[in-house]
ZAPASE-681141 format. One line per field, with one value per residue (C-alpha): residue in three letters; z, y, x. Coordinates in nm, 3 decimals. Layout:
code <- [ALA ...]
Z <- [Z ...]
Y <- [Y ...]
X <- [X ...]
//
This chain:
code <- [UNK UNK UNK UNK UNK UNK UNK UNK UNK UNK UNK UNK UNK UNK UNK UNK UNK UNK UNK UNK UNK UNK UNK UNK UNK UNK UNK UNK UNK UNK UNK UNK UNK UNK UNK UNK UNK UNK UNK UNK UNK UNK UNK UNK UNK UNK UNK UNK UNK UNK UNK UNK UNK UNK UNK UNK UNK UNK UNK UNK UNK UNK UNK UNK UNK UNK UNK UNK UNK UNK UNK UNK UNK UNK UNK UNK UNK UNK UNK UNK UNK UNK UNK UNK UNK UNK UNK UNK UNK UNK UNK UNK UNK UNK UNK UNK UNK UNK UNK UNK UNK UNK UNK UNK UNK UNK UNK UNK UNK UNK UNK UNK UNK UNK UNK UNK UNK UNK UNK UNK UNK UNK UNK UNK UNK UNK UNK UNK UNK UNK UNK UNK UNK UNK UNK UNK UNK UNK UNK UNK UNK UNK UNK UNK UNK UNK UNK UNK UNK UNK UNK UNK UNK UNK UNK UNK UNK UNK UNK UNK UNK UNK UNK UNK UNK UNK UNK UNK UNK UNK UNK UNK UNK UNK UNK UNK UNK UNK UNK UNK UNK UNK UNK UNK UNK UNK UNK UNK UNK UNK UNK UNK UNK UNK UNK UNK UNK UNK UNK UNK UNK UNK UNK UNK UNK UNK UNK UNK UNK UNK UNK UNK UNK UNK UNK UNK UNK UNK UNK UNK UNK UNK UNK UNK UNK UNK UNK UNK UNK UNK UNK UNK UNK UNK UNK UNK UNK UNK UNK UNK UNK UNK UNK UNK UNK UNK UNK UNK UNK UNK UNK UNK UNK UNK UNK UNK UNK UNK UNK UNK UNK UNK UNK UNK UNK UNK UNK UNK UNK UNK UNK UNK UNK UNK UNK UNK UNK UNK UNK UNK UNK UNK UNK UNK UNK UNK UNK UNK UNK UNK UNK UNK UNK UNK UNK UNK UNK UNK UNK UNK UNK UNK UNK UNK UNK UNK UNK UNK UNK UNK UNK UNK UNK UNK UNK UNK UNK UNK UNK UNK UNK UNK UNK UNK UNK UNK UNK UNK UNK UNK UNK UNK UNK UNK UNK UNK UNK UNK UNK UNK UNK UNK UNK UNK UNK UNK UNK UNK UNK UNK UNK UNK UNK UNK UNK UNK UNK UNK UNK UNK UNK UNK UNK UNK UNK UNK UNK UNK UNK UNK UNK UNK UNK UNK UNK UNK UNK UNK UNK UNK UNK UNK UNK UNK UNK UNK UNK UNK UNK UNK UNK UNK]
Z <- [-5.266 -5.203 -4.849 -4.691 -4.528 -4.336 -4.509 -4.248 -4.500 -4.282 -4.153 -4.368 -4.165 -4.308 -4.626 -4.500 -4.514 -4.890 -4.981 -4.850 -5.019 -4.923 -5.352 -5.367 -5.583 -5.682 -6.057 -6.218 -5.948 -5.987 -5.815 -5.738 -5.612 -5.249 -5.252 -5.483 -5.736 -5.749 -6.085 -6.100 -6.065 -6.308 -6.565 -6.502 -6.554 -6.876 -7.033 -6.888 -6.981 -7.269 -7.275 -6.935 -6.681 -6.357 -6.154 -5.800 -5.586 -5.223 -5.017 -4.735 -4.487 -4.257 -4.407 -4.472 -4.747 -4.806 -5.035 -5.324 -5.509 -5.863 -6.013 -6.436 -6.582 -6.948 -7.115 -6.717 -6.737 -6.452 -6.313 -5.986 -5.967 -5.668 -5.592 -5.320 -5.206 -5.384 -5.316 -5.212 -5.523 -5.571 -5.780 -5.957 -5.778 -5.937 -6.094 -6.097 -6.352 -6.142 -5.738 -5.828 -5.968 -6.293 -6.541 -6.607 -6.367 -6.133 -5.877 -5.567 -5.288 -4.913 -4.685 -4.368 -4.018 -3.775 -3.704 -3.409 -3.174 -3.065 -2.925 -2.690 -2.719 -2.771 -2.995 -3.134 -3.391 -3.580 -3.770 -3.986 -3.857 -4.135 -3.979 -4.319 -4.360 -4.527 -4.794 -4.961 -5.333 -5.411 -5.781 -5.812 -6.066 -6.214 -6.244 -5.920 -5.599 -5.404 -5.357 -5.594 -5.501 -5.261 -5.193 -4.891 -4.834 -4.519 -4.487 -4.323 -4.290 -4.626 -4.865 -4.893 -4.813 -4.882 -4.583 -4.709 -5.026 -5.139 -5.475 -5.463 -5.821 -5.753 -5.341 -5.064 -4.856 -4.708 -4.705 -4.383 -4.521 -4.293 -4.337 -4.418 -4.395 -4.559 -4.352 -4.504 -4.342 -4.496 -4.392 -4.118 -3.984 -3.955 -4.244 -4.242 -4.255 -4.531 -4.458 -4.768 -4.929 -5.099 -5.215 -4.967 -5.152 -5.379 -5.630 -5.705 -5.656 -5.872 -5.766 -6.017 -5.904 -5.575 -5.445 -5.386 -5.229 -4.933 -5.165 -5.436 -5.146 -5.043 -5.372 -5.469 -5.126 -5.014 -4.772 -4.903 -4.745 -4.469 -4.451 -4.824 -4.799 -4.918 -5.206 -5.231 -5.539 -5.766 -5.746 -5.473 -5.198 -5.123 -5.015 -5.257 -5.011 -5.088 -4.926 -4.908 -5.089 -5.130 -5.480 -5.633 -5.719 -6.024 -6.251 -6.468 -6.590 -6.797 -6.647 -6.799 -6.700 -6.689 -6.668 -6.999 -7.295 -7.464 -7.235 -7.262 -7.126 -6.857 -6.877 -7.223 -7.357 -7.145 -6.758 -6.589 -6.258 -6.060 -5.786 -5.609 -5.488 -5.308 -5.453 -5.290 -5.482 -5.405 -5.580 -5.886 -6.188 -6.431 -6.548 -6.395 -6.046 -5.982 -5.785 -5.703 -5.696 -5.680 -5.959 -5.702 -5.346 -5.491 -5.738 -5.718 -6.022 -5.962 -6.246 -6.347 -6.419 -6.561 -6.252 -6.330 -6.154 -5.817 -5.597 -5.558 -5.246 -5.192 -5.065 -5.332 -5.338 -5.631 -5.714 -5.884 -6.112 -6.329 -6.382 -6.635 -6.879 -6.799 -7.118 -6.926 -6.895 -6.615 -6.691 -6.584 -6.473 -6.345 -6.546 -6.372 -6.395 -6.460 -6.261 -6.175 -5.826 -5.601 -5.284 -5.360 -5.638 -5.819 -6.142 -6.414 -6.691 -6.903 -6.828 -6.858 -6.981 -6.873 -7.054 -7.124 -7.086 -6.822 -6.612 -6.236 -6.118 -5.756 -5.552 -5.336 -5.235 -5.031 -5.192 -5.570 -5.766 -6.026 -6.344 -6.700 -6.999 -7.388 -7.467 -7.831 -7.903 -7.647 -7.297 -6.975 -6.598 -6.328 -6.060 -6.061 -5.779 -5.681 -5.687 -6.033 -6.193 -6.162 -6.024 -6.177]
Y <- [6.695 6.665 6.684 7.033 7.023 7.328 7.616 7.781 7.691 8.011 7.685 7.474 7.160 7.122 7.027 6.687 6.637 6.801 6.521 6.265 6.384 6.310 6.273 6.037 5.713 5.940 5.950 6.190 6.450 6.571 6.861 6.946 7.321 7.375 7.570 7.581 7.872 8.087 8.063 8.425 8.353 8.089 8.324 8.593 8.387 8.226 8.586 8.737 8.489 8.295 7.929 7.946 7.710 7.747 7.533 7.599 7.830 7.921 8.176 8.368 8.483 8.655 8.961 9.209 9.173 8.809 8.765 8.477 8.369 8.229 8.078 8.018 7.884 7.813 7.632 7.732 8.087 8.136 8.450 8.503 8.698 8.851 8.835 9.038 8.990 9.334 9.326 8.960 8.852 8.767 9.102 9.061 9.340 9.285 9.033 8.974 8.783 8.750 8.702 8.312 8.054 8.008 7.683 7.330 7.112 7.177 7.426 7.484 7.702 7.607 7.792 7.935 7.770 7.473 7.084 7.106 6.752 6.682 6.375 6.218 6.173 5.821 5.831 6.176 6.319 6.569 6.832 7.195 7.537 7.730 8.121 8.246 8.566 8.369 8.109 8.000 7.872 7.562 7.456 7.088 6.934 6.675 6.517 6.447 6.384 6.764 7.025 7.271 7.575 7.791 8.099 8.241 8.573 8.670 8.984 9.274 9.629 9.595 9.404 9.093 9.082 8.837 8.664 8.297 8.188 7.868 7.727 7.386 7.384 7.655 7.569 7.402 7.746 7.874 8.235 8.424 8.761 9.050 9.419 9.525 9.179 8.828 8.507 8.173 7.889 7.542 7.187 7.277 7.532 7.906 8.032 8.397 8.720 8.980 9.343 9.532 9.600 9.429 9.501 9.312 9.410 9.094 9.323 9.383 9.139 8.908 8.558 8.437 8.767 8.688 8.667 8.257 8.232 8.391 8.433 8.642 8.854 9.001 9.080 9.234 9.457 9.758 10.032 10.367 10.532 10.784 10.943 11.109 11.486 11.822 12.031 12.428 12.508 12.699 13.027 13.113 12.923 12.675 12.349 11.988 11.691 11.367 11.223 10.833 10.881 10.556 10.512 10.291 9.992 9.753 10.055 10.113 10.466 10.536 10.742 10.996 11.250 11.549 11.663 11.567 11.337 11.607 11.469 11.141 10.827 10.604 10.284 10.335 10.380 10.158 10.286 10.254 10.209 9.995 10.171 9.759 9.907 10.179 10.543 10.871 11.217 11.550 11.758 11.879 12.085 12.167 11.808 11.588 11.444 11.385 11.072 10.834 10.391 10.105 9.889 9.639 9.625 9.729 10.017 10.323 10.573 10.929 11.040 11.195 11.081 11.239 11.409 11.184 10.901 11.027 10.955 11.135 11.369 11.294 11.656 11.705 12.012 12.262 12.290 12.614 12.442 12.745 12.698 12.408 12.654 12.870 12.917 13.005 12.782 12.638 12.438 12.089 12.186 11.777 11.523 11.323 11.090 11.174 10.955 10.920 10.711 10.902 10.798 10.474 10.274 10.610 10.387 10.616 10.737 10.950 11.025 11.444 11.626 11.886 12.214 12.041 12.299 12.206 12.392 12.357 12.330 12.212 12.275 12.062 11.785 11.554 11.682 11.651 11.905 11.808 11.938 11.981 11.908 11.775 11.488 11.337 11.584 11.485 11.672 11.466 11.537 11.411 11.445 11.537 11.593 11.929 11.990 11.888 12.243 12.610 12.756 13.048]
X <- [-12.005 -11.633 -11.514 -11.354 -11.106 -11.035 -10.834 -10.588 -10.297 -10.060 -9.824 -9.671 -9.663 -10.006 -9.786 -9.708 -10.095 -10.101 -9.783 -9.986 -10.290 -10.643 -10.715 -10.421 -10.576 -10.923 -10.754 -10.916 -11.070 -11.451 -11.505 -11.876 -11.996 -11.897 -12.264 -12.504 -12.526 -12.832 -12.974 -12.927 -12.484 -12.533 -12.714 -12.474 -12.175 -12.275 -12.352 -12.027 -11.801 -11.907 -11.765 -11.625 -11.712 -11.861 -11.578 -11.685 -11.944 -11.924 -12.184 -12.029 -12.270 -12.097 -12.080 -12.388 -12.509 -12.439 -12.148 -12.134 -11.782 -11.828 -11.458 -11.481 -11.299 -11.153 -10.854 -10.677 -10.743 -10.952 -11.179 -11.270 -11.635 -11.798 -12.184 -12.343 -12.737 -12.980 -13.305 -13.331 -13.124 -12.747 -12.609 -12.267 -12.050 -11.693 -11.416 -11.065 -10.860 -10.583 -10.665 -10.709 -10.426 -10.423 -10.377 -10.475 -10.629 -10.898 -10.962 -11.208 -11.275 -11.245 -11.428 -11.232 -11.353 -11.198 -11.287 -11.498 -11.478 -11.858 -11.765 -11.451 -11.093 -11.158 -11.471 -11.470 -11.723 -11.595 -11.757 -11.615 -11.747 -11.702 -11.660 -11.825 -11.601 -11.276 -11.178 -10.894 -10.894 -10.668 -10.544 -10.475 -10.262 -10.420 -10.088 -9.993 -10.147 -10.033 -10.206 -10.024 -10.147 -10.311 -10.432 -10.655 -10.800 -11.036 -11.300 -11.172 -11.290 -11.526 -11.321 -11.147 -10.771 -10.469 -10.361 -10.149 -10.103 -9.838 -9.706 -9.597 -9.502 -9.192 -9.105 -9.230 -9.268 -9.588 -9.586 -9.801 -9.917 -9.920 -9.894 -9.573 -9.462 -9.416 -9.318 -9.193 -9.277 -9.090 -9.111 -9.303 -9.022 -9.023 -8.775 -8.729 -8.933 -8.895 -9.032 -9.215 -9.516 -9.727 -10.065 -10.321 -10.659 -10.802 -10.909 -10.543 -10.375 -10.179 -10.120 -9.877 -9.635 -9.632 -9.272 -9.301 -8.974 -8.779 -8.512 -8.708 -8.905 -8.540 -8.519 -8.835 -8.984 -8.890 -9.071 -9.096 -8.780 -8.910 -8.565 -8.560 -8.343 -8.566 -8.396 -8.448 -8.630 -8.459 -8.541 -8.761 -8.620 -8.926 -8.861 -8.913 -9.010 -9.175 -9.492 -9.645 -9.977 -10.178 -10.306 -10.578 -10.438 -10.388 -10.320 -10.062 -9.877 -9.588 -9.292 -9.145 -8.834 -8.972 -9.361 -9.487 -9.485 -9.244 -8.979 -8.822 -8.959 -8.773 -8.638 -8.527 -8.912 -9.088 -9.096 -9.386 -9.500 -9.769 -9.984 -9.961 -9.679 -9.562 -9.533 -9.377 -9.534 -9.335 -9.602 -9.777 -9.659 -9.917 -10.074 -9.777 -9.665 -9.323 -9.280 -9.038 -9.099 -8.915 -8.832 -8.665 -8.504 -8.188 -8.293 -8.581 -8.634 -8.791 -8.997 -9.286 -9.709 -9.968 -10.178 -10.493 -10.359 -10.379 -10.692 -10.945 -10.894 -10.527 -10.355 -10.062 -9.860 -9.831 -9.463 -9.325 -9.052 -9.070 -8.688 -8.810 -8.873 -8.578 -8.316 -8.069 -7.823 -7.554 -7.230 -7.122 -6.749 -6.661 -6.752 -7.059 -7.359 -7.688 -7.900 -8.290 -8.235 -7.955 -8.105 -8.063 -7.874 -7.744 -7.790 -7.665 -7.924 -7.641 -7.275 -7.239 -6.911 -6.736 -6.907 -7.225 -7.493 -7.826 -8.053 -8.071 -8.430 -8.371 -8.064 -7.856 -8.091 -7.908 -7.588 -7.764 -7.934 -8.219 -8.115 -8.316 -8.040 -8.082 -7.941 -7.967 -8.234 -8.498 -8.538 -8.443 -8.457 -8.206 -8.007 -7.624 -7.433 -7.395 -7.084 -6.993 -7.211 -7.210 -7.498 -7.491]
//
């Protein structure tokens, strides 16, 4: 059994201890089970994941029912599975491919607790408390004698969440996860704090996108904006607003502009968005949400999803955008940009001329107006600013 050392890796000064590292002159590393795997785990894991190895076990008991972590492993692509106690017996309960670090080398958990001094300042005897509700996994590079990487989540409110994580391999920051939050921690020394989300819930999350530096966090979180103008839908007068609605994450769903596959997608053919992140919904129209994301900290695309994607339960408007069908037909009379981010970035999608013919769905929306208009046969919603159309 390999000795544990304990896993509160939130400050980086404990990376002068991983330089110096307590496997330096081991060679090659053996790493045993930090607990021993019920025969049940082990029988599970070979028929789930055929030639995989069992690299490391650990039993949590501080949570009800007791909770058992299996990491397999094969050629460095490693799964993280999660056992909880039925019926006297260790049940598999789910998996993720992408909560642990992944590649060569070897890999273990640490359990969360603190050294504990038994003994005196002069003759102390030291032993771990593990506090059974956290652990952190670390991937070692059989290369060199650091710990390469880290990751540590903790048991809160039913499920395991993110709460430190470093990468040796990119930077020598330790990154403090909290919510809304991310704080880098170098040398030892408080960096800088970036505000965003990220998602928090292990069953989601994805280690190797992690923003690993200070420098690509500023680049990569935003918060929803809270400040977003309403439009008046065109006709009827009724109001188009967006509202925060958490989704389930580590899903995936292609964006489109305009509610349905008959319009064209974003990005060219290949936007989608992530529920990790964050997504704003300003209602329903038949089987599609419009919604609006953020590709980075710097640019945001409204679009539309099919209506299956939301959770179950979550309170979405209906949306009378009955002017989506409409033939009739408004004018551009300035020449402007079409654009599917004008809050933010105003990237454009399409550049309109004067007399091109478009439909105005919502009206003056922060000074924009969401139009309907054909361009190189295919249907496409976006925003133009108001002023450069008739309105009829």
């Amino acid at each position: 059994m390999k000795r544990k050392w304990t896993t509160l890796l939130i400050l980086t000064a404990l990376m002068i201890a991983f330089s110096v590292s307590a496997l330096a002159g081991h060679g090659v590393y053996h790493v045993d089970y930090t607990d021993e795997a019920p025969e049940k785990v082990i029988k599970s894991v070979e028929s789930r994941w055929k030639g995989y190895t069992l690299e490391d076990y650990l039993s949590l008991n501080g949570m009800y029912p007791q909770t058992g972590l299996a990491l397999v492993e094969k050629n460095g692509h490693r799964v993280l599975a999660v056992y909880r106690k039925r019926d006297g017996e260790m049940a598999f309960w789910y998996a993720t491919e992408n909560a642990a670090p992944q590649g060569t080398g070897e890999a273990w958990f640490e359990p969360h607790g603190e050294w504990v001094n038994h003994g005196t300042q002069e003759e102390p005897e030291w032993e771990f408390i593990r506090n059974e509700r956290g652990f952190g996994i670390i991937r070692y590079d059989l290369l060199g004698d650091i710990y390469n990487q880290t990751v540590d989540y903790s048991w809160e409110d039913g499920g395991f969440v993110l709460t430190d994580y470093t990468c040796l391999e990119e930077t020598t920051y330790g990154v403090l996860v909290e919510a809304g939050k991310l704080s880098y921690f170098c040398e030892g020394e408080f960096y800088g704090s970036v505000r965003g989300e990220i998602q928090l819930d292990m069953r989601y999350v994805n280690y190797e996108k992690l923003p690993k530096t200070l420098e690509a966090a500023k680049k990569e979180l935003t918060f929803a904006p809270d400040d977003l103008p309403t439009g008046r839908i065109v006709p009827g007068g009724a109001r188009l607003e967006a509202k925060n609605v958490k989704f389930t994450g580590g899903r995936n769903y292609p964006v489109y502009l305009g509610p349905g596959k008959q319009y064209a997608r974003s990005a060219n053919g290949k936007g989608t968005v992530s529920t990790n992140d964050w997504i704003q919904v300003f209602g329903r129209y038949e089987d599609y949400i419009m919604i609006q994301y953020d590709i980075s900290a710097e640019r945001f695309r409204i679009g539309w999803i099919e209506a299956k994607a939301l959770p179950s339960g979550a309170n979405v408007p209906n949306i009378n955008l009955v002017m989506l069908e409409n033939k009739d037909y408004n004018d551009v009379i300035r020449r402007c940009i079409l654009t599917d981010d004008p809050f933010n970035s105003q990237t454009p999608i399409a550049t309109l001329e004067v007399g091109t013919p478009l439909c105005e769905v919502v009206y003056n929306m922060g000074g924009w107006s969401y139009v309907r208009v054909t361009i190189d046969g295919k249907d496409v919603c976006g925003f133009v600013p108001s002023d450069c159309i008739n309105h009829g």
